[in-house]
C-alpha positions in Angstrom: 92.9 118.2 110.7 95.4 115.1 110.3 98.6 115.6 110.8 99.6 113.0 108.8 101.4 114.0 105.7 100.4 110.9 103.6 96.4 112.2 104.3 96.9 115.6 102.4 95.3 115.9 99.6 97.5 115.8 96.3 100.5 114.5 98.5 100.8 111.6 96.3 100.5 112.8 93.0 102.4 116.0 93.9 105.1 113.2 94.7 105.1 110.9 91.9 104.9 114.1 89.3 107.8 115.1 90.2 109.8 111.6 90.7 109.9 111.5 94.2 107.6 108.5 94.9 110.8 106.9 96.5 111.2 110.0 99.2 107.8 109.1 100.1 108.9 105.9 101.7 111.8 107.8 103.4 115.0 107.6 103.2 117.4 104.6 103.3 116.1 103.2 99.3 118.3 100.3 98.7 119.8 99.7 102.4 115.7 98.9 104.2 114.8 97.0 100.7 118.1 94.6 102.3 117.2 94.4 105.7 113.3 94.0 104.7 114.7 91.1 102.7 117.3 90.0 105.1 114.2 89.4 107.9 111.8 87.8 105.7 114.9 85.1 104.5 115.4 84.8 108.1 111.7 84.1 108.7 111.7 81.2 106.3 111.1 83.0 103.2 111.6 80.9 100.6 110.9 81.6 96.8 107.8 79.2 95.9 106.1 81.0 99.3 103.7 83.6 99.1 104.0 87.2 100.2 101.9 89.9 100.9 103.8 93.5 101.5 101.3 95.3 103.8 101.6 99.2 103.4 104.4 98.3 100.4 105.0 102.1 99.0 107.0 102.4 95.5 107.8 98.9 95.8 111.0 99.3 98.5 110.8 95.8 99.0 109.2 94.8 96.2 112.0 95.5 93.7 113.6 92.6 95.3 111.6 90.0 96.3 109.9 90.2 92.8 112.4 88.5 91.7 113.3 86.3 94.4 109.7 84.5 94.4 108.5 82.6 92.1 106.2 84.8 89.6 102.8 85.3 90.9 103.9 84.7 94.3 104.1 88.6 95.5 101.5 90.7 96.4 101.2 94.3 97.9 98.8 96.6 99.1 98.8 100.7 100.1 96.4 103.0 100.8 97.6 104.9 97.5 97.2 102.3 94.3 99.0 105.2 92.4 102.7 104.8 94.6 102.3 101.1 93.9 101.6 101.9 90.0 105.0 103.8 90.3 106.9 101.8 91.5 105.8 98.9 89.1 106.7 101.1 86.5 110.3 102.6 87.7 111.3 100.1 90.1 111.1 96.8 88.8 113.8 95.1 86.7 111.7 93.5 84.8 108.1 94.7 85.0 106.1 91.4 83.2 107.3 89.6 86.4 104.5 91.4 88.7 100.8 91.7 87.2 99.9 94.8 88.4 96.5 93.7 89.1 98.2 92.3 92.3 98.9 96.1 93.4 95.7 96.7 95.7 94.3 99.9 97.0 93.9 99.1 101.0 93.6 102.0 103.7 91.7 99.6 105.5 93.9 96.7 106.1 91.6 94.2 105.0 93.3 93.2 102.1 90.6 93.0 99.3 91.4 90.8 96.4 94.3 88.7 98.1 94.5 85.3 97.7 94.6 81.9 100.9 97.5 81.3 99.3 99.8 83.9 101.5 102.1 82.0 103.7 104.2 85.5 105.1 103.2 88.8 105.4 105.4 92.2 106.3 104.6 95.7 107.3 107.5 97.7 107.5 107.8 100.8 109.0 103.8 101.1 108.8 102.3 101.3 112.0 104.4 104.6 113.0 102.3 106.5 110.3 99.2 105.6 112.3 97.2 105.3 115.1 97.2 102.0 117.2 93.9 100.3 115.6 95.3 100.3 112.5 97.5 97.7 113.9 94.9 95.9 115.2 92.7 96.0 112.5 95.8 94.3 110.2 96.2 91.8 112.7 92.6 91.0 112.9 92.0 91.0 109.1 94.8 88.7 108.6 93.5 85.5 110.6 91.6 84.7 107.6 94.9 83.6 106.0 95.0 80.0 107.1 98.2 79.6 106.0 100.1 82.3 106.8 102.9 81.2 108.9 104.2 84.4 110.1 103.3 88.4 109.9 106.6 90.5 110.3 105.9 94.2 111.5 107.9 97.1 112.9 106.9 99.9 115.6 108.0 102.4 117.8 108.6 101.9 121.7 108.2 104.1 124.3 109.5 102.4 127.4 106.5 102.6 129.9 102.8 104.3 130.3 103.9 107.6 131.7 107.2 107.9 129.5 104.6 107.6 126.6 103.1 110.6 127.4 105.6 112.8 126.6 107.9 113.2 122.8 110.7 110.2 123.5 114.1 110.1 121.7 114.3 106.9 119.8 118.0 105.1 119.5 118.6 106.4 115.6 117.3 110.2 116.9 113.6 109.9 115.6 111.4 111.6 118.0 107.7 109.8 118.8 105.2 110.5 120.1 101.5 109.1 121.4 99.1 111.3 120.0 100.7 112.4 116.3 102.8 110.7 114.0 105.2 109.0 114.1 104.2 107.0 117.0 105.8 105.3 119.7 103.5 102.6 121.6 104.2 100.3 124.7 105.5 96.7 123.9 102.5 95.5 126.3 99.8 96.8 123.9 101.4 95.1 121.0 101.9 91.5 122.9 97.6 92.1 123.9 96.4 93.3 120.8 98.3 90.3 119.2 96.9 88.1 121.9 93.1 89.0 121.3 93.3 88.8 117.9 94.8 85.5 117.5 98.5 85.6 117.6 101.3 85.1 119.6 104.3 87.7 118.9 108.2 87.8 119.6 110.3 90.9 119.9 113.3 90.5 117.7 116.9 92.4 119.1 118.1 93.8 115.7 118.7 97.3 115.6 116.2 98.7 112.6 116.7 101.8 110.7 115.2 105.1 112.6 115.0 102.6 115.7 112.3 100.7 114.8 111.3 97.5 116.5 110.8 94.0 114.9 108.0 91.9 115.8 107.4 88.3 114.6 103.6 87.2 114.8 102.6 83.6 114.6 98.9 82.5 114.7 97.6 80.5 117.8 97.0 77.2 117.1 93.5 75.9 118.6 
């Protein structure tokens, strides 16, 4: 049995029912939609580029880079299509901005239905929820963009192999762990499973809500 919360059945209609789709993305609403913003601007995000938001909830960062791009220019994809459908329909200032077709069902990280067109992609505060392959499988799945121009992502640290094997204390008190959500993995398996798939990544010193870690990805270049 998962001990994923998100992987109960009913979770997310349990949540939206009772207008809690944003507690499903955690805490922190408005404050990680900035800093989510903040990091793509800083990546080059401009508005006529093209975004996918990998893993995108109610819409956290959604509500505001809707407006910032240029309409048609955002996309977003979540293993629930029903969080997505709530937060297109509380969330957004002004809803005619985003066709919700764009809202995709993807537990899979393949991204069905997305255009070539995406230039930047995010997945923020994702990767904790699951296992490892996940994060290979996104990174994988997204070398068919050929002109993406950078992937932004977020993860847990543990500080070496053995340290991993036990619960570690992460710098905003979050506890990780290896085997069960949220996990904590070692900066080495993020720069090889980057590596093999096709990218080369850079670990960004900014301090991230619940201590996450920021990692830039950039495809190799033959």
């Amino acid at each position: 049995m998962s001990s994923n919360p998100y992987e109960k059945a009913g979770f997310y209609d349990s949540a939206i029912g009772a207008g809690r789709h944003r507690a499903i993305v955690g805490g922190r609403w408005d404050e990680t939609g900035r800093i989510q913003m903040t990091i793509l601007q800083e990546a080059g995000l401009l508005p006529h580029h093209h975004l996918l938001d990998i893993g995108a909830g109610a819409l956290r960062l959604g509500c505001k880079a809707v407006p910032y791009l240029e309409p048609g220019h955002y996309w977003a994809t979540d293993a629930s299509r029903e969080i997505l459908l709530a937060g297109h329909r509380a969330e957004l200032a002004d809803p005619s901005r985003l066709d919700a077709a764009r809202l995709i069902a993807d537990a899979r990280f393949e991204f069905p239905g997305v255009p070539d067109t995406i230039t930047h992609a995010i997945a923020f505060a994702v990767f904790p929820h699951l296992p490892m392959a996940y994060l290979r499988r996104a990174l994988a799945s997204l070398r068919r963009f050929e002109r993406l121009e950078r992937f932004l992502f977020t993860v847990f640290l543990a500080p070496d192999a053995v340290t991993a094997l036990s619960p570690v204390r992460q710098p905003d008190g979050v506890v990780t762990h290896d085997l069960r959500p949220p996990y904590h993995v070692l900066a080495e398996d993020v720069v090889h499973m980057a590596q093999v798939s096709g990218w080369q990544v850079t670990r960004k010193d900014v301090m991230l809500p619940r201590g996450q870690v920021l990692f830039w990805a950039e495809p190799l270049r033959a």
